[in-house]
TORDREN-722007 format. One record per residue: residue in one letter; x, y, z of N, C-alpha, C, O in turn. Coordinates in steps of 0.2 Angstrom, whole numbers, padded with zeros to 4 digits, always signed. Layout:
AXYZXYZXYZXYZ...
! end
This chain:
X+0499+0605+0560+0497+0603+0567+0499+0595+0568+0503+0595+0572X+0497+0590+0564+0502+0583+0562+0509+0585+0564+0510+0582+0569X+0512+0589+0563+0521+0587+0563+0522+0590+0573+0526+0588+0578X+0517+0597+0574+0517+0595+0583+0515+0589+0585+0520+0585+0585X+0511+0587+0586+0508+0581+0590+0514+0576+0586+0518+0575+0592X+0517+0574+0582+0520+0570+0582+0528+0572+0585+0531+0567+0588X+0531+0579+0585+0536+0583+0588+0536+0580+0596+0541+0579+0599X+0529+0580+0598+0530+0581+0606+0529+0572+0607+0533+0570+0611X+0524+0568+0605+0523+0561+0605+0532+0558+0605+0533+0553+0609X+0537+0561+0601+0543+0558+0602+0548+0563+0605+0554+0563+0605X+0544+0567+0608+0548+0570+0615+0546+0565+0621+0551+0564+0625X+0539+0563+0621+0539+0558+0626+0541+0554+0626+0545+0554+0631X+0541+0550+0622+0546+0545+0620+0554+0545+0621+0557+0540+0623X+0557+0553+0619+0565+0551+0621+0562+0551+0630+0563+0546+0634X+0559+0555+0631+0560+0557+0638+0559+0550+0642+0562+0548+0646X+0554+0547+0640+0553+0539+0642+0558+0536+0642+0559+0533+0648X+0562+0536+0639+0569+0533+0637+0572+0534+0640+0576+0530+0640X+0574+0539+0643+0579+0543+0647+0575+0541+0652+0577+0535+0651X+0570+0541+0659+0570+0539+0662+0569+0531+0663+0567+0529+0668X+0571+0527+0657+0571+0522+0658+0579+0518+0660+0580+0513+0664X+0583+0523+0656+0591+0520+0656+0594+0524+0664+0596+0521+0668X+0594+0530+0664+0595+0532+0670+0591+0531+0678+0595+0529+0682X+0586+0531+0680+0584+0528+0684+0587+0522+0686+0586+0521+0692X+0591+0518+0682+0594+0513+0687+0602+0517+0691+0604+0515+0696X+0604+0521+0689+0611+0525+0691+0610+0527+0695+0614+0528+0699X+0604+0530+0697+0603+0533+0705+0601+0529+0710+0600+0531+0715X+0598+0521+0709+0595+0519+0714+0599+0510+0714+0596+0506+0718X+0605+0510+0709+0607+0503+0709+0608+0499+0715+0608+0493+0716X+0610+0503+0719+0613+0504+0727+0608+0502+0732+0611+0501+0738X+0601+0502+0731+0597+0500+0731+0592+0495+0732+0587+0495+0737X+0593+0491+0727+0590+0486+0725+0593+0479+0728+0599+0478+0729X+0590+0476+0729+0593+0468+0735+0597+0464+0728+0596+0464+0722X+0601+0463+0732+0606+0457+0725+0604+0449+0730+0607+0443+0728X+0598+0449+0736+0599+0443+0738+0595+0440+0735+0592+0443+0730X+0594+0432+0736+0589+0429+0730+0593+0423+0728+0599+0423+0727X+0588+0415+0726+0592+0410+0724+0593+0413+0715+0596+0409+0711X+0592+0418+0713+0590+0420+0707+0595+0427+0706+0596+0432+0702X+0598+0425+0710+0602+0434+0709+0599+0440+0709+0593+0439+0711X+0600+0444+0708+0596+0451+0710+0591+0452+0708+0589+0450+0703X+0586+0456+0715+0578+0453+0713+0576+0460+0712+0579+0464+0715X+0572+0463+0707+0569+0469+0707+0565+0472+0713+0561+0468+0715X+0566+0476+0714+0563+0481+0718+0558+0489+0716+0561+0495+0717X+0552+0487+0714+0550+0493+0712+0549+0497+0716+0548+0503+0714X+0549+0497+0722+0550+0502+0726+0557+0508+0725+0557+0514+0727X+0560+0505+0723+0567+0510+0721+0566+0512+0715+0565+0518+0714X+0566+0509+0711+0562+0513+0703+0557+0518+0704+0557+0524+0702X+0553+0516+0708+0548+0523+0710+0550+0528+0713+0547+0534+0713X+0556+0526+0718+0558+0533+0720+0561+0536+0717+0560+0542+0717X+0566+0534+0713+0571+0539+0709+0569+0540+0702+0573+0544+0699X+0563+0536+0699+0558+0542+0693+0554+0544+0696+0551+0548+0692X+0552+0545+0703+0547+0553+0706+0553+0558+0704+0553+0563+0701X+0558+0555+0709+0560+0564+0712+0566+0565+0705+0570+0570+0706X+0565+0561+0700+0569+0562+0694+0563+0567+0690+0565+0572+0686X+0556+0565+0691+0552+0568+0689+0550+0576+0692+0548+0581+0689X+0552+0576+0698+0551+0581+0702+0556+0586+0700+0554+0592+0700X+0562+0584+0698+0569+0588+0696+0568+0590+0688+0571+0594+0685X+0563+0588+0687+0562+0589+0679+0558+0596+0681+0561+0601+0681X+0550+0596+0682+0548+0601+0685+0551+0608+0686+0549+0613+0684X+0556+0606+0691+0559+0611+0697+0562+0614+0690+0560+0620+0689X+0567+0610+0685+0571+0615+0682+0568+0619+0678+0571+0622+0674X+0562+0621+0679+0560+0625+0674+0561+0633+0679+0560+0638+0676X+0563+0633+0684+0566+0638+0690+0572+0640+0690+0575+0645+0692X+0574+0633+0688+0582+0632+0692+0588+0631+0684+0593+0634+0685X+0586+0627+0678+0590+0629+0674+0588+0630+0667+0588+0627+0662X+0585+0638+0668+0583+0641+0661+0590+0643+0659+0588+0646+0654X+0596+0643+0659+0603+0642+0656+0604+0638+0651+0607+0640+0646X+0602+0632+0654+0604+0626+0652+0598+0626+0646+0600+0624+0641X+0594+0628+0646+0588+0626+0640+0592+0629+0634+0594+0625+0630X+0595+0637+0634+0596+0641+0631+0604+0638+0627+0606+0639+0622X+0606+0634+0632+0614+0630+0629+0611+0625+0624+0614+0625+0619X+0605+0621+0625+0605+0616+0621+0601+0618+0614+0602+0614+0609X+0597+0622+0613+0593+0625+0609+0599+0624+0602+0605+0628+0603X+0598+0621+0598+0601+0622+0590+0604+0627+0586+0608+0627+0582X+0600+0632+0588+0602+0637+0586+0608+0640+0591+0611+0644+0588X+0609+0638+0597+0615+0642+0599+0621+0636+0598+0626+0637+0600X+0620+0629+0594+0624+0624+0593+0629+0629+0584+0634+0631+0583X+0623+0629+0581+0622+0630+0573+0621+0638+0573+0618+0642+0576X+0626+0638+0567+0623+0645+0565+0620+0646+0559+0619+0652+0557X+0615+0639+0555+0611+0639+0551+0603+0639+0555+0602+0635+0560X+0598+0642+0553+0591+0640+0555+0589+0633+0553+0589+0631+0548X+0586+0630+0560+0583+0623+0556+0576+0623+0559+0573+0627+0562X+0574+0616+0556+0567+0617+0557+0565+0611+0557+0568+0606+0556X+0556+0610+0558+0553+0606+0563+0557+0599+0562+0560+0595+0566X+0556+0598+0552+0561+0592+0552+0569+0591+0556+0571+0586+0560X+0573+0595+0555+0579+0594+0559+0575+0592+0566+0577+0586+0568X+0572+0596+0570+0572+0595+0578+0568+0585+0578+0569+0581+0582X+0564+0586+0571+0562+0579+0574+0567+0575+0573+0565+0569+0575X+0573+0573+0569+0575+0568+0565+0581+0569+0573+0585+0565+0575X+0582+0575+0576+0585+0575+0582+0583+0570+0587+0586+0565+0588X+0575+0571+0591+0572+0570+0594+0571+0560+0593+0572+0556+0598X+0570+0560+0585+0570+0551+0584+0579+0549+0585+0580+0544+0587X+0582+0553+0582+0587+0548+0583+0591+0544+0589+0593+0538+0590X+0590+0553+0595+0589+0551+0602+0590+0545+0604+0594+0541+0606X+0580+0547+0604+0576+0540+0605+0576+0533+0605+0574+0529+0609X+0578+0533+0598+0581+0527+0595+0586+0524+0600+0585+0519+0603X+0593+0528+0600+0599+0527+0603+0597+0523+0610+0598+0517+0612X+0594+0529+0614+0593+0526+0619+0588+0519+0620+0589+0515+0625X+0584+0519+0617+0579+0513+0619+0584+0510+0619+0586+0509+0625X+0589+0506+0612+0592+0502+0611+0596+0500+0615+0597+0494+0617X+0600+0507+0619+0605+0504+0621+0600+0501+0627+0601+0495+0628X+0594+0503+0632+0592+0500+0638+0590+0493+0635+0592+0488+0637X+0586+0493+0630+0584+0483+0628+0590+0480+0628+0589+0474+0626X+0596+0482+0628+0602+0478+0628+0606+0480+0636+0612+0480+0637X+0602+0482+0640+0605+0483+0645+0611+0486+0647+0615+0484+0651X+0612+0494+0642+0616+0496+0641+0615+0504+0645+0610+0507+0644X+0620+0507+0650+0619+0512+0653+0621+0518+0647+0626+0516+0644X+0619+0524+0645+0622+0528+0640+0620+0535+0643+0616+0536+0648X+0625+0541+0640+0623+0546+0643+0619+0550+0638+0619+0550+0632X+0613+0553+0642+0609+0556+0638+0612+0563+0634+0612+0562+0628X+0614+0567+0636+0617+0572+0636+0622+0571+0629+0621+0575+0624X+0627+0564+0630+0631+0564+0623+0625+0564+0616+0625+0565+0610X+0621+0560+0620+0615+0557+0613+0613+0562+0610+0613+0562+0603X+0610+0568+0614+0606+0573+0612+0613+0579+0607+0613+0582+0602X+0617+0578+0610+0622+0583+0607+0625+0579+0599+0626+0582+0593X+0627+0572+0601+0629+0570+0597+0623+0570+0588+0625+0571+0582X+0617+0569+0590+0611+0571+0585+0612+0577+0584+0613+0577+0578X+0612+0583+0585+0611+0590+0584+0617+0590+0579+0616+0591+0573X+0625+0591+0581+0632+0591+0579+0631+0586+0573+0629+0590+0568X+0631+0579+0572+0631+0575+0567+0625+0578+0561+0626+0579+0555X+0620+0578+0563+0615+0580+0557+0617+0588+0553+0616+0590+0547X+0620+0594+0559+0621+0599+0558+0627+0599+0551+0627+0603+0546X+0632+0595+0553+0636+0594+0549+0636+0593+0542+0639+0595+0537X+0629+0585+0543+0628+0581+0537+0625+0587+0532+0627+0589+0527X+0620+0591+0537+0616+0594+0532+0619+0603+0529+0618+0605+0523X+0623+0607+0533+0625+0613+0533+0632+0611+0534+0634+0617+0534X+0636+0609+0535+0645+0609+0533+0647+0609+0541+0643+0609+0546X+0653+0607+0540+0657+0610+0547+0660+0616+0549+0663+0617+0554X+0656+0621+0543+0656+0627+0544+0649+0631+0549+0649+0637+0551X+0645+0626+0549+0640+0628+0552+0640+0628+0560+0636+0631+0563X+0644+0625+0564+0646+0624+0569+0650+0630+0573+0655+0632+0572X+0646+0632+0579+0649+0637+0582+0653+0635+0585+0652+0636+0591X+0659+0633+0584+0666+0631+0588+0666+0633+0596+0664+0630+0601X+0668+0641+0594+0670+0643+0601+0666+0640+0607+0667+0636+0612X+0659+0644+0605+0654+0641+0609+0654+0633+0612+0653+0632+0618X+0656+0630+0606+0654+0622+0610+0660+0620+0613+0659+0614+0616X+0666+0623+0612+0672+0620+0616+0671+0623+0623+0671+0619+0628X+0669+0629+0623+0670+0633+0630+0663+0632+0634+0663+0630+0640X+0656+0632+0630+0651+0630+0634+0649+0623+0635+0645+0621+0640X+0651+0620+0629+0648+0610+0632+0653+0605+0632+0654+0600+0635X+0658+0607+0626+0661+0601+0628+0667+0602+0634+0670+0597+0636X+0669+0609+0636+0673+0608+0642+0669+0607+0648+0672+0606+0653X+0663+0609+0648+0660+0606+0656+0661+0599+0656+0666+0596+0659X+0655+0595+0649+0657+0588+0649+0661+0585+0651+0660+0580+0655X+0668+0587+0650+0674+0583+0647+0676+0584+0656+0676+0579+0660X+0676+0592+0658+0680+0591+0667+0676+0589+0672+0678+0588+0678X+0669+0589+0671+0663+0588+0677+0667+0579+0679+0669+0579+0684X+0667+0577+0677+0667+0568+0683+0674+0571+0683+0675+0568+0689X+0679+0574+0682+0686+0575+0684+0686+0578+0691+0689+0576+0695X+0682+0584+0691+0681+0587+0696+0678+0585+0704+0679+0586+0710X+0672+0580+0700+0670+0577+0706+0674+0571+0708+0674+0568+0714X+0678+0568+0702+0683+0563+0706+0687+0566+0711+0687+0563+0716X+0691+0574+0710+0696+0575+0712+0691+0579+0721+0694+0578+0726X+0686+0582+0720+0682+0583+0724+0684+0578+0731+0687+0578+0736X+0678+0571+0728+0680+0566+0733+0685+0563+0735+0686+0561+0741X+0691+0563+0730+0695+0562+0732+0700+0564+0739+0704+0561+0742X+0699+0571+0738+0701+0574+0746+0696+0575+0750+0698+0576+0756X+0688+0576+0749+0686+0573+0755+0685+0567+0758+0681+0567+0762X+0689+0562+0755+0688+0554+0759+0696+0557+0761+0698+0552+0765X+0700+0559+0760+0706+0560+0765+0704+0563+0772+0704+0561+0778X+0702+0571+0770+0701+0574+0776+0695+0572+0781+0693+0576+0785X+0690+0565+0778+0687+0562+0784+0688+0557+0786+0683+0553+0788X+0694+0554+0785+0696+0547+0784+0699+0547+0792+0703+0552+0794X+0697+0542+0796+0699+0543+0803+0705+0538+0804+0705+0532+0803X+0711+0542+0809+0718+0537+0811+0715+0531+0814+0711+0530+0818X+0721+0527+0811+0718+0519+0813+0719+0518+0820+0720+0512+0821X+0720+0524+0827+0722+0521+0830+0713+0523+0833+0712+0521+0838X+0709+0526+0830+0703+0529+0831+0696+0525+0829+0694+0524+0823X+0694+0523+0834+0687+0518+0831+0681+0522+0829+0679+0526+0833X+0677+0521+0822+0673+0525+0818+0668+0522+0824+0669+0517+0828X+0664+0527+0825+0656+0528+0827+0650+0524+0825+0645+0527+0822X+0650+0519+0825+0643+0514+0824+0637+0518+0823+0634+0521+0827X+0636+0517+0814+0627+0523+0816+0622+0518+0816+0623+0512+0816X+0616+0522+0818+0611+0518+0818+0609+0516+0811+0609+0520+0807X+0605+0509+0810+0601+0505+0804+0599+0512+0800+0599+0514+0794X+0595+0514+0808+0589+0519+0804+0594+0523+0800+0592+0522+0794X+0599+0527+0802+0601+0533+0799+0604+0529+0793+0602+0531+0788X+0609+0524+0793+0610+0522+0788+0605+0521+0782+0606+0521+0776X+0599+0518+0784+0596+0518+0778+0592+0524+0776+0589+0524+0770X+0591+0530+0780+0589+0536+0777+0594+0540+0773+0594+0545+0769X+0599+0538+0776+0606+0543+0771+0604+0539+0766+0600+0542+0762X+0605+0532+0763+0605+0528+0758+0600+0531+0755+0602+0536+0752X+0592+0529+0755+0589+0533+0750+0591+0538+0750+0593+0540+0745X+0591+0543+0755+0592+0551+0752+0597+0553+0747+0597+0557+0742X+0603+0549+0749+0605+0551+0743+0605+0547+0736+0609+0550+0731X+0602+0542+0734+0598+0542+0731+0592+0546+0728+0591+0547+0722X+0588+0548+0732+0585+0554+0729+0590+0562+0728+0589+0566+0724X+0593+0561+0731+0597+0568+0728+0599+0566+0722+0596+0569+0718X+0603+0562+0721+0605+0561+0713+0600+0560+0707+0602+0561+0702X+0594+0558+0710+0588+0556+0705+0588+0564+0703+0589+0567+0698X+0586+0566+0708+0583+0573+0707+0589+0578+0704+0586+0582+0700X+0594+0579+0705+0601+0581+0700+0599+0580+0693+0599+0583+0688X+0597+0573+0695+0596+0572+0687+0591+0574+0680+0590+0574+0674X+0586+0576+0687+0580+0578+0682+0581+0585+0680+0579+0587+0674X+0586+0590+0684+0587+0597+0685+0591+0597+0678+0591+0601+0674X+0595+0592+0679+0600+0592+0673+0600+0590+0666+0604+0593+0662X+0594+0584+0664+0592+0581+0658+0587+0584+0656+0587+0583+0650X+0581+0588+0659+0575+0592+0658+0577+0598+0655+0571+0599+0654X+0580+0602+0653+0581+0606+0649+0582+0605+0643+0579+0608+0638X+0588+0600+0640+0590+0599+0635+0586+0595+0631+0588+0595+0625X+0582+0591+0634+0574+0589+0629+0570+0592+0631+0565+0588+0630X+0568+0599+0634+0562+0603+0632+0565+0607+0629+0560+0608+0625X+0572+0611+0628+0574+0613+0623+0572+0612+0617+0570+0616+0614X+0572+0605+0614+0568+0603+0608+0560+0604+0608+0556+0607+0605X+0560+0600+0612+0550+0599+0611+0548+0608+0613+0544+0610+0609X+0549+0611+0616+0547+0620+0615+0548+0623+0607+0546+0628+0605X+0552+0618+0602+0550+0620+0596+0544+0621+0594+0542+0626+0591X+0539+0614+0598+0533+0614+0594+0526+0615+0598+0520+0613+0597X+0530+0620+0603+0523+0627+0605+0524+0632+0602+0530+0634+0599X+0518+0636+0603+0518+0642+0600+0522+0646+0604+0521+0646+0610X+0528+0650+0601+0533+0654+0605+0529+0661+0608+0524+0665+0606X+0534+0661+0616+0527+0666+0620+0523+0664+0623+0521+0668+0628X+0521+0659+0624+0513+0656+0627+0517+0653+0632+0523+0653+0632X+0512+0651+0637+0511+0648+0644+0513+0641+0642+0518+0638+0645X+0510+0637+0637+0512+0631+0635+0520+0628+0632+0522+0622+0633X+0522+0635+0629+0529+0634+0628+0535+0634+0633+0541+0632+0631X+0532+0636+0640+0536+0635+0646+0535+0628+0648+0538+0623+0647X+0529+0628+0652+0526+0623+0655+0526+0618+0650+0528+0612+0653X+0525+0617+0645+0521+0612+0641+0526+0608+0641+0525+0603+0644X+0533+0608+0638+0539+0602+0638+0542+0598+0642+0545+0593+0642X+0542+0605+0648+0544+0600+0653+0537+0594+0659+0538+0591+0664X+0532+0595+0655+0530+0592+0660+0528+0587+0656+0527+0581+0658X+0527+0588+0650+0529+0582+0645+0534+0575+0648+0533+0569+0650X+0540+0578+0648+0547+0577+0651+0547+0571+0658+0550+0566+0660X+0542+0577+0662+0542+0574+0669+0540+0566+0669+0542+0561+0671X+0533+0569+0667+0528+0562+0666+0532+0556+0663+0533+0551+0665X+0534+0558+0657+0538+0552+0654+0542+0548+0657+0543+0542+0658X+0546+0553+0659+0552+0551+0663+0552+0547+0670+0557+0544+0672X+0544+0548+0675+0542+0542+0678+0539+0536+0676+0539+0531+0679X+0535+0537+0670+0534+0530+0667+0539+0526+0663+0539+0520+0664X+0544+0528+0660+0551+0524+0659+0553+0522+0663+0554+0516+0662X+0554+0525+0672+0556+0523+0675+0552+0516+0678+0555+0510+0678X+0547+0517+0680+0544+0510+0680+0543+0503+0674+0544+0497+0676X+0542+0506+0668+0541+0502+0664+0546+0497+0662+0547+0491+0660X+0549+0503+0663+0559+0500+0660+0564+0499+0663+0568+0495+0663X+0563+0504+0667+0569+0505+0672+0573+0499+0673+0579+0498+0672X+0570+0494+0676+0572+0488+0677+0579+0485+0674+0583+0482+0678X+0578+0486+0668+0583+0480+0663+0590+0487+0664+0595+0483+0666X+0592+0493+0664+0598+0495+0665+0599+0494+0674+0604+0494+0677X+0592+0494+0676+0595+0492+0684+0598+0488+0686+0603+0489+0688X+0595+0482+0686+0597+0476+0688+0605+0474+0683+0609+0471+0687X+0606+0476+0678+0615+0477+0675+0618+0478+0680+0622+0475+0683X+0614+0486+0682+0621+0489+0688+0622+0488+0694+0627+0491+0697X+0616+0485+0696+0618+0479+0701+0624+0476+0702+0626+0475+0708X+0627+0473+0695+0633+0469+0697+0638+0472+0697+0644+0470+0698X+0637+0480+0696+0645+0484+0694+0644+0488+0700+0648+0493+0700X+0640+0487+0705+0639+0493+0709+0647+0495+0715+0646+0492+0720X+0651+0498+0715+0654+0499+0721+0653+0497+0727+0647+0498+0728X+0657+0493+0733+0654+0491+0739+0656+0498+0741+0662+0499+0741X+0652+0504+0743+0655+0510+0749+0650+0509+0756+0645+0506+0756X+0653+0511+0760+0649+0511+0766+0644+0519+0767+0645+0524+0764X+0639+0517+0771+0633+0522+0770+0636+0531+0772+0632+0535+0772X+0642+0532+0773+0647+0537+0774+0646+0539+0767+0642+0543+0765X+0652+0536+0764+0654+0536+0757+0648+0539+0752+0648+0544+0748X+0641+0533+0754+0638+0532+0749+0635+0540+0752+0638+0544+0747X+0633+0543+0755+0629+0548+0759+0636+0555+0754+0634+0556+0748X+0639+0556+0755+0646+0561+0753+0644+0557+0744+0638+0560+0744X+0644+0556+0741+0645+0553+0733+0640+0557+0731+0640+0562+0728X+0633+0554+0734+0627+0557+0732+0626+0565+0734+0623+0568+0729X+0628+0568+0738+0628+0574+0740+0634+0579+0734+0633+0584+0731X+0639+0576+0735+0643+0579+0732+0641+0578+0723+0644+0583+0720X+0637+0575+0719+0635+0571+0713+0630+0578+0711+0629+0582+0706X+0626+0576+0718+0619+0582+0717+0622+0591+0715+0622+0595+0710X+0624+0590+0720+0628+0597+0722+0630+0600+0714+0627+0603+0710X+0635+0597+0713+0638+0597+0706+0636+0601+0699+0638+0605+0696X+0629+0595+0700+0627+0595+0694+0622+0601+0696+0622+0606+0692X+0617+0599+0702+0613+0606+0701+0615+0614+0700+0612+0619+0698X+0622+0614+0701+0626+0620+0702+0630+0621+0694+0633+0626+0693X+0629+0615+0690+0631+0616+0684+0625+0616+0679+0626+0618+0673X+0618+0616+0681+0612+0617+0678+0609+0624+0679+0608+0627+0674X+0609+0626+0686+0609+0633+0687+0614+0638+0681+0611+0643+0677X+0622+0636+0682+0626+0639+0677+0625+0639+0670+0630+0642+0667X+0620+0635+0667+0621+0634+0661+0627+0630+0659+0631+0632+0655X+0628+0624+0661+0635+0619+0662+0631+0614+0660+0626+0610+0662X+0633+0613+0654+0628+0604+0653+0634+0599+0655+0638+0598+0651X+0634+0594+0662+0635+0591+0662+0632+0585+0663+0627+0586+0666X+0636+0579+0663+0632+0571+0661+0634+0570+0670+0639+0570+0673X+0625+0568+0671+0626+0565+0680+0629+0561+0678+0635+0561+0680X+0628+0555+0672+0631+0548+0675+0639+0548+0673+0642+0543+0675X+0642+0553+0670+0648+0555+0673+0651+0557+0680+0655+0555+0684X+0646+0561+0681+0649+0567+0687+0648+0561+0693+0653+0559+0696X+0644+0558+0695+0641+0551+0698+0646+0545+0698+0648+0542+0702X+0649+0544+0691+0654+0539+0693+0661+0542+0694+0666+0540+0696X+0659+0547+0693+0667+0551+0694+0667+0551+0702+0672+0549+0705X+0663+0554+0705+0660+0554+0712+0662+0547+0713+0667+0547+0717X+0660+0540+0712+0662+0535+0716+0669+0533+0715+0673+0533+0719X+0670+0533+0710+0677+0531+0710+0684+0536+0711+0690+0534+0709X+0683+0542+0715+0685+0548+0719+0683+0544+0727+0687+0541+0730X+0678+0543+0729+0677+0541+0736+0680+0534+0737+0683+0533+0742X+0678+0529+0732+0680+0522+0733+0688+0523+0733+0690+0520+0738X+0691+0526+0729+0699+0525+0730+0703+0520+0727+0709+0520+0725X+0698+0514+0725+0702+0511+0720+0705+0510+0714+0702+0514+0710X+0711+0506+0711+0713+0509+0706+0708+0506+0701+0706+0510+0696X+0705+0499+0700+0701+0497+0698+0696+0504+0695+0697+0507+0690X+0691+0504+0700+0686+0507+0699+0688+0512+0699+0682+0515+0697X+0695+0519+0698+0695+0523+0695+0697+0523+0687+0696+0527+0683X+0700+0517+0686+0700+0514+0677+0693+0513+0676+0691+0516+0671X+0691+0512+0678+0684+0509+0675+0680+0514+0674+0677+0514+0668X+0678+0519+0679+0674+0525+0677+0679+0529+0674+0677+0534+0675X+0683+0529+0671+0686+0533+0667+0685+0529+0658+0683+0532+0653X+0688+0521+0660+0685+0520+0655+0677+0521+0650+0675+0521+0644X+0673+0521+0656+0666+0521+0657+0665+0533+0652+0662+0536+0648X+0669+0533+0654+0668+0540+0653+0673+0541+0644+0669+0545+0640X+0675+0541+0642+0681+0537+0637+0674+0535+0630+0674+0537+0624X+0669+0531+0632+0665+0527+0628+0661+0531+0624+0660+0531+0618X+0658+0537+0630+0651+0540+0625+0653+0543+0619+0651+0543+0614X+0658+0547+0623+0661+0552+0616+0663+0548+0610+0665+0551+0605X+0665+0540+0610+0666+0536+0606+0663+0534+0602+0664+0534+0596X+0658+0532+0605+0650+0526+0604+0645+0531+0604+0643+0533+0598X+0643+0533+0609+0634+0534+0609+0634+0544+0603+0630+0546+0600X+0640+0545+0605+0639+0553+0603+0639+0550+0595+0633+0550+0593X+0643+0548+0590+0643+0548+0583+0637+0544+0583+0632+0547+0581X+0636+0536+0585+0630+0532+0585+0623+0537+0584+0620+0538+0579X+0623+0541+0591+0617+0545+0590+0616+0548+0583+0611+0547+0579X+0620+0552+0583+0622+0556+0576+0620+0556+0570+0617+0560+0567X+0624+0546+0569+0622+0543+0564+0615+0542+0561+0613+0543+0555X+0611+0540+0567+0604+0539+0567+0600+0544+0567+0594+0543+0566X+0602+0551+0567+0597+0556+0566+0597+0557+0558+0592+0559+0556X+0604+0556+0555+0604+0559+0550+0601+0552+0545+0601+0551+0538X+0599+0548+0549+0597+0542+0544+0590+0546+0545+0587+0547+0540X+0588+0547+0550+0579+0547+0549+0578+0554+0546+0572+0555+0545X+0583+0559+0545+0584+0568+0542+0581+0563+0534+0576+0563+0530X+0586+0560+0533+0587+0556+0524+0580+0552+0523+0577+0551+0518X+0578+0548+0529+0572+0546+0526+0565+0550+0528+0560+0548+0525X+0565+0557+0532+0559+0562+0531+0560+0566+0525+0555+0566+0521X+0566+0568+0523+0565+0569+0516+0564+0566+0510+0562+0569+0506X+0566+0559+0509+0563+0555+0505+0554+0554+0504+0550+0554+0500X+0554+0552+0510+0546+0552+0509+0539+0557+0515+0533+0557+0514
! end
């Protein structure tokens, strides 16, 4: 009974985490940069995009029972693990991610949680133990092509809406402009819960009794909750970072990024497609932006996790596997 309560306490916790670091990627765009102090926080946009981030967590329990079934351990591993492995997964996670937000670092959840499961699976059962095929074909080629896609997506549709200069654009209204602005901010919030809520209830459904009502419900809503109190608590410190990196798009642009971002990813969580929003999302800006800068950048941006956060996480699971079984 000890090792549940303690299994789903650091489900809350990753998922905290996770709604701490990503909430700022869907509402950067958001947030006032005026001020004698440089960019002022706005809790009103933290709270929109940890609702409908938590709202998306919810929904996936409809929309991507796929994806649960992609991240479960067992279809990574062809050894059986147990409560300890899921938890030295679930802590190393957690660890990763706090750290990288108290340093005001954006990371992808997604790499975190893979790179914990792959690293310890290996540490502990070989490189033998790893379903190849599977993971080339079902996670790391969505991964790897999802922001390529949506780069190349936006990228032909800001051609074919791109109007002749001899043609003056349509002045919208305030209003509309600021409704498209949140909305698509919440569309991508909410993308994002559809898409990250699986893959850590995946885990925490370890530790219901399989079968029961609770082992549905019970992790994602675990998940949900969490992931609006991160977003408040925390959200803040990776927000205000990306404040400074935000792309100038016009409310057009930003309206098409977040729609096409959403789309993407809800249509890769339906399929069983684990891909990273905060990829698919900068791949989307730096496809609409057009710049050569900002399409360097979000590729380097994309280049990093499989670098850093996937072995990082990794490592740290298999620190806390070695210190559960020592003591």
């Amino acid at each position: 009974m000890l090792v549940e309560e303690v299994g789903l306490a650091v489900l809350f916790a990753l998922a905290f985490a996770n709604g701490a670091n990503d909430v700022g990627k869907s509402v950067a765009s958001l947030m006032s940069t005026t001020g004698p102090d440089g960019p002022r926080l706005r809790r009103r946009a933290l709270l929109w995009g940890g609702v409908f981030s938590g709202l998306g967590s919810i929904s996936a329990i409809l929309i991507s029972g796929r994806l649960l079934t992609v991240f479960t351990p067992s279809s990574i591993l062809r050894n059986t693990t147990d409560s300890s492995f899921i938890l030295a997964v679930l802590a190393g996670a957690t660890i990763w991610i706090l750290l990288a937000t108290l340093f005001r670092l954006p990371v992808s959840t997604t790499h975190t949680i893979l790179g914990a499961v792959l690293l310890q699976g290996i540490f502990l059962f070989g490189v033998s133990s790893l379903k190849l095929d599977f993971l080339a074909i079902r996670v790391i080629l969505p991964l790897a092509a999802g922001p390529f896609v949506a780069l190349i997506a936006l990228s032909v549709l800001r051609r074919l809406t791109r109007r002749p200069q001899t043609q003056t654009p349509k002045e919208k209204s305030p209003r509309f402009a600021k409704i498209s602005h949140w909305g698509s901010a919440a569309a991508t919030a909410y993308a994002r819960g559809i898409n990250d809520a699986p893959k850590m209830a995946a885990l925490g459904a370890f530790f219901f009794v399989a079968g029961s009502t609770y082992a549905v419900w019970g992790p994602y809503s675990i998940v949900a909750v969490a992931i609006v109190a991160g977003s408040l608590v925390l959200g803040h410190r990776v927000a205000l970072e990306l404040v400074k990196r935000v792309v100038p798009l016009d409310h057009t642009q930003r309206l098409q990024a977040g729609i096409v971002t959403a789309a993407l990813v809800s249509v890769g969580a339906y399929l069983g497609a684990p891909l990273s929003t905060t990829h698919v999302h900068a791949g989307s800006t730096a496809g609409i932006g057009g710049k050569k800068e900002v399409i360097v950048r979000a590729l380097r941006g994309m280049v990093l996790p499989w670098l850093v956060t996937l072995p990082a996480a990794g490592l740290l699971a298999v620190a806390v596997a070695v210190l559960v079984a020592r003591f």
